[in-house]
VOKOLLUM-52511 format. One record per residue: residue number from 1; residue in one letter; x, y, z of N, C-alpha, C in turn. Coordinates in steps of 0.05 Angstrom, whole numbers, plus 5000, padded with zeros to 4 digits. Example, Ala and Ser with C-alpha at 12.3 -4.5 7.8 and 13.67 -1.06 7.14 Angstrom:
2
> num:residuo:n.u:n.v:n.w:ca.u:ca.v:ca.w:c.u:c.v:c.w
> 1:A:5264:4886:5156:5246:4910:5156:5264:4934:5156
> 2:S:5257:4955:5142:5273:4979:5143:5258:5001:5157
***
This chain:
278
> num:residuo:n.u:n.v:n.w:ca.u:ca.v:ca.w:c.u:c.v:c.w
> 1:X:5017:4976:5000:5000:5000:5000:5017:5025:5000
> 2:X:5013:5051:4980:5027:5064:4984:5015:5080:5000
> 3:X:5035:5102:5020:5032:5117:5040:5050:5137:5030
> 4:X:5043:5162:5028:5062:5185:5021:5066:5203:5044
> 5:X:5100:5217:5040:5118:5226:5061:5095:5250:5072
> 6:X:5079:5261:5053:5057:5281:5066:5037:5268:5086
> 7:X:5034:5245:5086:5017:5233:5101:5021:5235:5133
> 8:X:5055:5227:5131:5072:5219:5162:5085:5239:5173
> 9:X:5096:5266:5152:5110:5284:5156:5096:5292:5180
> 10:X:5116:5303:5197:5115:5329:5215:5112:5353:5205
> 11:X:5083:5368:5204:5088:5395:5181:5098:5416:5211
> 12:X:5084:5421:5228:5101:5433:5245:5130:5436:5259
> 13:X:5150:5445:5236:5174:5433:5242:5190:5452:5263
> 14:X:5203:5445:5270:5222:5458:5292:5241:5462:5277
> 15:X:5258:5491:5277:5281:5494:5254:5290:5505:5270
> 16:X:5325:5502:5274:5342:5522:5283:5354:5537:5263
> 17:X:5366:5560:5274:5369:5582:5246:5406:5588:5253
> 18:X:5409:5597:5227:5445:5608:5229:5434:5644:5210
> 19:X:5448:5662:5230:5476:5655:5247:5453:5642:5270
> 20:X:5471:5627:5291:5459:5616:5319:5486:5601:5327
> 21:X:5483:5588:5357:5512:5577:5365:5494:5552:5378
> 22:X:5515:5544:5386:5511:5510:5405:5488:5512:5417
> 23:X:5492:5539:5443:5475:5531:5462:5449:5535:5445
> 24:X:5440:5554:5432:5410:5556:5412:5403:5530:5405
> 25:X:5422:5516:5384:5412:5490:5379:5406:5469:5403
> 26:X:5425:5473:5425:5428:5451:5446:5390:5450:5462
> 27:X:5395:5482:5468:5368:5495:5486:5344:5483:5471
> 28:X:5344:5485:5442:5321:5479:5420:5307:5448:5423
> 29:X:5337:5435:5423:5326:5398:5413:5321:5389:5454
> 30:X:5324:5403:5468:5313:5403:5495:5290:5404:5508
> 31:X:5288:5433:5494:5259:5444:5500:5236:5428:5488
> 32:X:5245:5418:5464:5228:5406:5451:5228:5371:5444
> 33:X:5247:5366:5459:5258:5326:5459:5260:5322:5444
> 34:X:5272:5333:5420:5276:5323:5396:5317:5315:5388
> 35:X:5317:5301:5378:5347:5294:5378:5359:5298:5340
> 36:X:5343:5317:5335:5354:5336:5316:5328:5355:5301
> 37:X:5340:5374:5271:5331:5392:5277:5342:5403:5241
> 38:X:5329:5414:5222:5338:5430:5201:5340:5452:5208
> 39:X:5364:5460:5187:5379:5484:5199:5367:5506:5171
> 40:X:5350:5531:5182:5353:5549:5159:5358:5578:5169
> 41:X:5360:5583:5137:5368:5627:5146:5352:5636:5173
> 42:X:5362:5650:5181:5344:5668:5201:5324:5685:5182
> 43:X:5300:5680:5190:5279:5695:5185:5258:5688:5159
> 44:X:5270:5653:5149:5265:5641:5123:5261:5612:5129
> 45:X:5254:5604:5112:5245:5580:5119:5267:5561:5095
> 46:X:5291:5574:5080:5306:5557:5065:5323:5540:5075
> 47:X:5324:5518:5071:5346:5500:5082:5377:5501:5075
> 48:X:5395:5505:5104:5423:5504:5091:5436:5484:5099
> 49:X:5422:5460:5127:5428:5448:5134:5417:5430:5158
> 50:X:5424:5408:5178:5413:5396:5190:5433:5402:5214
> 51:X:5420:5392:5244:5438:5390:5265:5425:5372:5281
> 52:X:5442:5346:5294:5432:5338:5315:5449:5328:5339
> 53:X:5439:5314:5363:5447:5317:5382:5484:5302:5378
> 54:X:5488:5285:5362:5510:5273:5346:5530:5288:5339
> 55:X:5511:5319:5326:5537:5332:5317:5550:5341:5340
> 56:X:5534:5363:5365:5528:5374:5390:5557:5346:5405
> 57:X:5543:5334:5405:5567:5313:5414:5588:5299:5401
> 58:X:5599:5307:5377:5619:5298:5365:5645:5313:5363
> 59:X:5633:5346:5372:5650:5362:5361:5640:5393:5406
> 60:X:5649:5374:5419:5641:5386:5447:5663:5420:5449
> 61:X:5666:5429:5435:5686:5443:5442:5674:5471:5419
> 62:X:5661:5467:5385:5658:5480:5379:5636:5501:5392
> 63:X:5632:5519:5380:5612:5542:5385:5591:5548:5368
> 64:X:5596:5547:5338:5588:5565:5322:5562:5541:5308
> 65:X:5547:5549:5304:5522:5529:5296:5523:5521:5262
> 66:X:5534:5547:5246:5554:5538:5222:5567:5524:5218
> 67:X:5585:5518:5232:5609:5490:5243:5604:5455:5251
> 68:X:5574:5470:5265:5574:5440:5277:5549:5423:5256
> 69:X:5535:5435:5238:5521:5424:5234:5525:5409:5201
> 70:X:5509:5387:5192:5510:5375:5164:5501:5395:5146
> 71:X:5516:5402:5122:5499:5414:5107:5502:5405:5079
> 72:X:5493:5413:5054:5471:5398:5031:5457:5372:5042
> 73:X:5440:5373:5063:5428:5349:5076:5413:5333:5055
> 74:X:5411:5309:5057:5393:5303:5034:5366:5299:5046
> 75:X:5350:5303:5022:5322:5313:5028:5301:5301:5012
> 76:X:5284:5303:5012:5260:5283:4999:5222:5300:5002
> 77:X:5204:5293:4976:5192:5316:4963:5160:5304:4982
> 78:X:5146:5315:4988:5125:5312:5004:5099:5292:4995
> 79:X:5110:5290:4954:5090:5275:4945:5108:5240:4933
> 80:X:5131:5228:4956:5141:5212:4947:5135:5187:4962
> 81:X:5138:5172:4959:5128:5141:4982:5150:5139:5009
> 82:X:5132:5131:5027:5156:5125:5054:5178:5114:5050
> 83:X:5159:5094:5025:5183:5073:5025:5214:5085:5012
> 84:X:5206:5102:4996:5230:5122:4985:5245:5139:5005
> 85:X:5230:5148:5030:5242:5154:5055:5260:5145:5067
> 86:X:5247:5113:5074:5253:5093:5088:5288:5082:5085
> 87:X:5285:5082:5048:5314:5070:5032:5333:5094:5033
> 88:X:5326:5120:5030:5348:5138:5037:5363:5132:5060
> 89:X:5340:5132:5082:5352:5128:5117:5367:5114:5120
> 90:X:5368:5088:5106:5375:5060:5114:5405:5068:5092
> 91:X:5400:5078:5066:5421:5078:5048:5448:5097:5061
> 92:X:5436:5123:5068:5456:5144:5082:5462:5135:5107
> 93:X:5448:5124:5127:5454:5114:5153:5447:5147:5169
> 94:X:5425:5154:5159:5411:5182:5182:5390:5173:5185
> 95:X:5380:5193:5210:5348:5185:5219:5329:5201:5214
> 96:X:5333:5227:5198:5306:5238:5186:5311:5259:5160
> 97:X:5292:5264:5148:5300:5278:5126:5281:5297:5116
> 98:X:5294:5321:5124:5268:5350:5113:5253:5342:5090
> 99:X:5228:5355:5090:5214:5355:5071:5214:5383:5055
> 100:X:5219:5384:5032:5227:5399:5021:5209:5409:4993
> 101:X:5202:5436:4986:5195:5440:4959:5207:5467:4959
> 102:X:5217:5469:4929:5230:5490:4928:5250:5505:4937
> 103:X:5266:5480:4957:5284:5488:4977:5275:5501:5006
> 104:X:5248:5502:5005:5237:5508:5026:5227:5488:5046
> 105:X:5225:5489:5070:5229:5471:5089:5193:5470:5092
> 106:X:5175:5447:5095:5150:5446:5089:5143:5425:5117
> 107:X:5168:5406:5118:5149:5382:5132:5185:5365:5147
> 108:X:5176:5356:5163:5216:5329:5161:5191:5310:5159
> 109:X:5206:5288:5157:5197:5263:5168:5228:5247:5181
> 110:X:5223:5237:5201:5240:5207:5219:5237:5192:5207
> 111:X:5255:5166:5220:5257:5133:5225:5230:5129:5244
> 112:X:5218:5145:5264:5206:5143:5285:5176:5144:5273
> 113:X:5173:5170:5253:5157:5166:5238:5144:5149:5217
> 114:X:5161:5132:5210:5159:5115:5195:5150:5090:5214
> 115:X:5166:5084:5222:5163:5057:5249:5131:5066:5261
> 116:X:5125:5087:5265:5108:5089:5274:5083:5072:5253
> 117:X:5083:5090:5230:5068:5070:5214:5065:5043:5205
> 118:X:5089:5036:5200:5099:5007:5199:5082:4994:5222
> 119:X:5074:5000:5253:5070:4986:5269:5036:4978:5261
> 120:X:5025:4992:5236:4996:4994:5234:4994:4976:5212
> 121:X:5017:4962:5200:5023:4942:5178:5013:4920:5190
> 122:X:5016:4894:5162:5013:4872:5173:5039:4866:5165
> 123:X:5059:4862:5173:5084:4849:5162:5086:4830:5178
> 124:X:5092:4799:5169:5092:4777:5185:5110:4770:5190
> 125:X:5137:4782:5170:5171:4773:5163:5184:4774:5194
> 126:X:5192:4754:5205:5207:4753:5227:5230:4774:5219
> 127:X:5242:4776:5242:5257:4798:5245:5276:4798:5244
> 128:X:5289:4775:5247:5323:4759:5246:5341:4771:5227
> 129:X:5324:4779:5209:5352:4793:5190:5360:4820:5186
> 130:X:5343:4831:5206:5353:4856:5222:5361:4864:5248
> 131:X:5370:4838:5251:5381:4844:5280:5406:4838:5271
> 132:X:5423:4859:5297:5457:4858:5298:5465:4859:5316
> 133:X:5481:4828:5312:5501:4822:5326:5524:4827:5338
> 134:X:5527:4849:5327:5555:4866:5337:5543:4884:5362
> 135:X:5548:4891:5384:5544:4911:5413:5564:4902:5434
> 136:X:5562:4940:5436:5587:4948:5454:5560:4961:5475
> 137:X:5578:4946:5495:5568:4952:5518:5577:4970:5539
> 138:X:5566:4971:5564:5588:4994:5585:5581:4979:5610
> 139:X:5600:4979:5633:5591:4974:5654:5589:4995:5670
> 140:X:5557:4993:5687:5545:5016:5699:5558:5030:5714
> 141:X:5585:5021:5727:5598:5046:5742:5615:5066:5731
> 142:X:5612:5056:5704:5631:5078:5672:5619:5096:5681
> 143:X:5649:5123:5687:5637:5154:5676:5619:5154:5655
> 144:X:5599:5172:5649:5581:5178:5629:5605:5193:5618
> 145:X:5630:5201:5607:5649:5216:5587:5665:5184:5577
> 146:X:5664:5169:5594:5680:5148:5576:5655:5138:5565
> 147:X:5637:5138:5577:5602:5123:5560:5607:5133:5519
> 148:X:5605:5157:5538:5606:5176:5505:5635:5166:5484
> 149:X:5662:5170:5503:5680:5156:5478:5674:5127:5464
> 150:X:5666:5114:5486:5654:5090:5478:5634:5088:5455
> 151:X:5613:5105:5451:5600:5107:5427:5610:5122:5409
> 152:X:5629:5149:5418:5649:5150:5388:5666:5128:5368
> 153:X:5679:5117:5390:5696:5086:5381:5681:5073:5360
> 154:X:5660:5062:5376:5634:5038:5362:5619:5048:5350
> 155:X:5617:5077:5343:5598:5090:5331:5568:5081:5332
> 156:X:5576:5078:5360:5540:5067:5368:5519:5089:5381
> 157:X:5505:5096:5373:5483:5117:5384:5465:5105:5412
> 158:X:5474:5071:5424:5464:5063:5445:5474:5042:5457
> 159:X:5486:5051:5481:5493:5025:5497:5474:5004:5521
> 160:X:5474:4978:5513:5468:4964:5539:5486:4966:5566
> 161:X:5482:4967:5589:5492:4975:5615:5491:4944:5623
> 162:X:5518:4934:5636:5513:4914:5643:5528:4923:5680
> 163:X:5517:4903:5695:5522:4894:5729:5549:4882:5718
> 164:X:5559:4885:5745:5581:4865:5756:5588:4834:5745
> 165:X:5563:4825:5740:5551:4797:5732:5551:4792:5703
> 166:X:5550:4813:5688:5547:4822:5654:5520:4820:5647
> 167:X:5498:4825:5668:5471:4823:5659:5463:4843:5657
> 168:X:5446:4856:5632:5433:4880:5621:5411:4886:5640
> 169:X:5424:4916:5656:5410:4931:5673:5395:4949:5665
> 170:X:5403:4962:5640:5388:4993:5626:5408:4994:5608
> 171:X:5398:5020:5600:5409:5026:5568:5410:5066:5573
> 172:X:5430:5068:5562:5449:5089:5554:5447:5095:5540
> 173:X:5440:5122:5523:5440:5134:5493:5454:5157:5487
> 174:X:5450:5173:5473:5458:5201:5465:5429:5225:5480
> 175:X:5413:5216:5477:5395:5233:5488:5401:5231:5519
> 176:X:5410:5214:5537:5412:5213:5563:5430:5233:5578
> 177:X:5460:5230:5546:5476:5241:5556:5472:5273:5556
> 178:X:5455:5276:5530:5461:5307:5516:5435:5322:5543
> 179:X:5420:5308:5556:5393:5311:5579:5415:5320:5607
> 180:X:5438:5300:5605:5451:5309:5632:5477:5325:5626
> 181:X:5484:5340:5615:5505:5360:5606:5485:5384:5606
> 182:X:5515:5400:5613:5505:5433:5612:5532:5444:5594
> 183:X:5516:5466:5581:5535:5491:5574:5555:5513:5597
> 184:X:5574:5505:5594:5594:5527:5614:5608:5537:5589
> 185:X:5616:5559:5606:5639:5583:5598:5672:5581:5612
> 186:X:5692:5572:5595:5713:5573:5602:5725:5600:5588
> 187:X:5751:5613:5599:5757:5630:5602:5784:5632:5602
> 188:X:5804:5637:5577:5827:5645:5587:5838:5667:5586
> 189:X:5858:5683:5599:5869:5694:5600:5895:5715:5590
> 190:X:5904:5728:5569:5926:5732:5554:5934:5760:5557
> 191:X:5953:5768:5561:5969:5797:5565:5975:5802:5536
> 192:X:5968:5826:5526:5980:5820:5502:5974:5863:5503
> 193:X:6004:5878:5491:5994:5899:5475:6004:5904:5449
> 194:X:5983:5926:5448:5995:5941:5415:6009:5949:5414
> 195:X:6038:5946:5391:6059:5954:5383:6056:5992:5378
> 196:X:6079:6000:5386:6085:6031:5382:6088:6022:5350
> 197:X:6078:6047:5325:6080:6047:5306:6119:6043:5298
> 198:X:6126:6025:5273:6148:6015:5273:6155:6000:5290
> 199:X:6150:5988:5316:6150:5963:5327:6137:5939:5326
> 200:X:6152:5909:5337:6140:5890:5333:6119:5887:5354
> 201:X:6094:5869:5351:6082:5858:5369:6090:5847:5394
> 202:X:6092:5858:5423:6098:5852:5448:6079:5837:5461
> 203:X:6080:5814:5484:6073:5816:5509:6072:5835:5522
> 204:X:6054:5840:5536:6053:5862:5564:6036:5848:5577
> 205:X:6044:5862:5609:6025:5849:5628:6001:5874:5634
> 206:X:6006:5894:5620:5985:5918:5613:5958:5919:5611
> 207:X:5958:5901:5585:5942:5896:5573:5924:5867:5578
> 208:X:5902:5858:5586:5901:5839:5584:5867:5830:5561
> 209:X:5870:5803:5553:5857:5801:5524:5848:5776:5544
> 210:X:5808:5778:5550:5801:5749:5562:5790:5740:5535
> 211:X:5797:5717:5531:5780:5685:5517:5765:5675:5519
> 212:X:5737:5678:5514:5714:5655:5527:5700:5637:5504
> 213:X:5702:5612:5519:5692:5594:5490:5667:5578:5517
> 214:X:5653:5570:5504:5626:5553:5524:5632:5523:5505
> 215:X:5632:5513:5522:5637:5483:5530:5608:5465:5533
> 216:X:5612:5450:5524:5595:5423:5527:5596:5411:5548
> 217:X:5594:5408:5581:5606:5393:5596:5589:5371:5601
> 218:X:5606:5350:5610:5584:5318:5616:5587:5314:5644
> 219:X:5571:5300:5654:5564:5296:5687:5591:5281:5695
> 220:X:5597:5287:5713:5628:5261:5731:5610:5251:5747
> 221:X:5591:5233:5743:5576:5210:5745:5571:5181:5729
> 222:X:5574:5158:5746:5572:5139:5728:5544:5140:5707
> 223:X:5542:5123:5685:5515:5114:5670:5500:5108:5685
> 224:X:5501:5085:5712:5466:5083:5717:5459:5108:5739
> 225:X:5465:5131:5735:5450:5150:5744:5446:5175:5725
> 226:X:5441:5156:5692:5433:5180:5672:5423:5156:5651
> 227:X:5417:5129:5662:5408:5105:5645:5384:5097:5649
> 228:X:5370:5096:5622:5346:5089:5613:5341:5058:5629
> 229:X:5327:5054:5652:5320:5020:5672:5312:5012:5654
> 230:X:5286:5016:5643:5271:4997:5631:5290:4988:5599
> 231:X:5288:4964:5601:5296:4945:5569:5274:4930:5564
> 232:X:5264:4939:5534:5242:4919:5517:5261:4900:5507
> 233:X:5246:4875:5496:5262:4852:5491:5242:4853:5471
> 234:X:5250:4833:5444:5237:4817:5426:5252:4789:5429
> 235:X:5245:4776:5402:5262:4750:5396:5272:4750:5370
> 236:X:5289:4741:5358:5302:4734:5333:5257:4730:5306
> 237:X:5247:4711:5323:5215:4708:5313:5202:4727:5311
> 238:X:5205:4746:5324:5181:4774:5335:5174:4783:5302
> 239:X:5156:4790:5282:5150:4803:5269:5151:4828:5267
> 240:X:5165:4835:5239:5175:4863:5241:5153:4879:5246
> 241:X:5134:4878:5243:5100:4896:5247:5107:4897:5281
> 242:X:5104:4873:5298:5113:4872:5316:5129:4886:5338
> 243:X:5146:4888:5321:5172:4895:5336:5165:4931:5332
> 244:X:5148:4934:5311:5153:4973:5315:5128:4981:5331
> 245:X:5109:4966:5336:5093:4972:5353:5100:4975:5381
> 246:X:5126:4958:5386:5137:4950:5413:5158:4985:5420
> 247:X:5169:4989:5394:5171:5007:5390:5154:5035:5400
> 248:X:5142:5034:5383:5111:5053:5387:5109:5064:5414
> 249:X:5099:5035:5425:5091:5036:5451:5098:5042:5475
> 250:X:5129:5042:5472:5153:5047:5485:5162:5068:5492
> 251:X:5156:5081:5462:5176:5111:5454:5201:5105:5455
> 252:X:5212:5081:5444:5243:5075:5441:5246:5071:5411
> 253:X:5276:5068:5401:5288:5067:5385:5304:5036:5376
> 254:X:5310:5018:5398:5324:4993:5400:5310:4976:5419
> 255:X:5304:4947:5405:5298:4928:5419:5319:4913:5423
> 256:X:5325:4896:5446:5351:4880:5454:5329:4846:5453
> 257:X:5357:4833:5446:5355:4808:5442:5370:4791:5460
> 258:X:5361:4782:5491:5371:4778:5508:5367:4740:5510
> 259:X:5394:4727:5516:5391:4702:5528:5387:4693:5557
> 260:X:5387:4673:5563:5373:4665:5595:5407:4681:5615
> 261:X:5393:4692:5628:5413:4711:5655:5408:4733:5641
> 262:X:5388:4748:5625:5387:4771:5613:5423:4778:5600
> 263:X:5426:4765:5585:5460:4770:5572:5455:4775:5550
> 264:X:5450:4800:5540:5445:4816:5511:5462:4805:5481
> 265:X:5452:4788:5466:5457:4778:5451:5453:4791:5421
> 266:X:5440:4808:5417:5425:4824:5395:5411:4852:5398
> 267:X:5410:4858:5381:5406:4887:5379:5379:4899:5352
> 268:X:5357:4905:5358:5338:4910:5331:5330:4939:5340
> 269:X:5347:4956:5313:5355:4984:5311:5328:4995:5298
> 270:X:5317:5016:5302:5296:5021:5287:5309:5028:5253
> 271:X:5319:5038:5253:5333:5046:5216:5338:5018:5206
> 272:X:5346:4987:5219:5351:4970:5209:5319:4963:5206
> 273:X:5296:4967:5222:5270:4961:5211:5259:4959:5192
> 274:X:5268:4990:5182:5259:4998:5152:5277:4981:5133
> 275:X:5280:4972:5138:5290:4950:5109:5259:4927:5112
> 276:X:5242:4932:5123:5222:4916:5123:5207:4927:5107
> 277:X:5200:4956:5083:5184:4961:5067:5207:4972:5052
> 278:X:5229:4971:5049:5252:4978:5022:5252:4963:5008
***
């Protein structure tokens, strides 16, 4: 059955604008739970680019909202099939994609969006061949800053939390972390004056030149006191219709595929879903 991206889109979109800096975008996908965001002109609705909580955390040090974000994002037309949605997501490895006419920003649609619908399918196809077997995990007394290198490393957007025992306690994401960080202001210091005409550039202690850049900072707290308790489970059997309802219902993104002592064996990503109508 076809279903068009106007159907599922979000027309009320949330856009951050440039010029703008970190904290604007950071404050934005907060206020509003969203874990990203199209980027356009101030005062227009044209697209120059995307930002989400990935970029915000890949790059903790920049400032400038020009810098941190994707831009020629790829994009998709309001009268095209999900399923044409669906195969970009899965093809680029992103989770949502403006809707676009004329370069104008009209609608996004998600992975979330999509899964959402999917869960109103009948799809009977077991699930097994979207699940992955590769997961990096953390143990719950990990700083939440090694949590985060840990998903730079593995380029994983979610960790299982395991006990002492290696049994899956909760789950760790990017939204948990970017929920428990704040913006600070660091500040340095430099003496510096202006040269007498015909002289070189001096030090002086005269003069002094402060530095301020705002910082991304992360909690000096372990993961299970910024980790998601609850874990949904499927099975390798669960039907992909199934499995996004479980989704749905949840408001999650990953089902875990756990053996007897709860020992996390698999992983069913919502973007690996959508290969269920590609």
């Amino acid at each position: 059955m076809m279903v068009k991206v106007r159907d599922v889109m979000t027309r009320d979109v949330i856009c951050a604008e440039i010029p703008g800096k970190r904290d604007d975008a950071l404050d934005l996908l907060r206020k509003h739970g969203i874990s990203g965001a199209p980027v356009v002109k101030k005062g227009t609705r044209e697209l120059v680019g995307v930002v989400s909580v990935e970029d915000l955390l890949m790059k903790p040090d920049e400032d400038q909202l020009a810098m941190l974000m994707t831009r020629s994002p790829c994009t998709i037309g309001p009268d095209e099939d999900i399923s044409e949605a669906a195969r970009k997501m899965v093809e680029k490895k992103i989770r949502r994609l403006p809707v676009v006419e004329d370069n104008k920003v009209v609608g996004i649609i998600s992975v979330r969006d999509i899964i959402n619908k999917m869960a109103d399918f009948d799809i009977k196809s077991p699930v097994r061949d979207c699940v992955g077997k590769r997961i990096s995990a953390v143990w719950e007394e990990t700083p939440v800053t090694v949590a985060l290198a840990i998903m730079k490393l593995s380029k994983s957007r979610v960790l299982p939390v395991l006990d002492s025992e290696g049994r899956m306690v909760g789950v760790i994401d990017q939204s948990d972390i970017i929920s428990s960080s704040r913006v600070v202001e660091e500040s340095k210091i430099s003496s510096l004056s202006a040269p007498i005409e015909g002289e070189e550039w001096s030090w002086d202690s005269n003069t002094l030149l402060y530095i301020t850049k705002k910082l991304l900072k992360l909690p000096d707290t372990p993961v299970k006191s910024v980790m998601t308790k609850k874990v949904v489970t499927a099975t390798q059997e669960t039907s992909i219709s199934e499995c996004a309802r479980r989704m749905r219902q949840h408001d999650i993104e990953n089902l875990f595929i756990l053996e007897e002592g709860d020992i996390p064996i698999g992983i069913i990503r919502d973007i690996d879903l959508l290969r269920g109508i590609t």
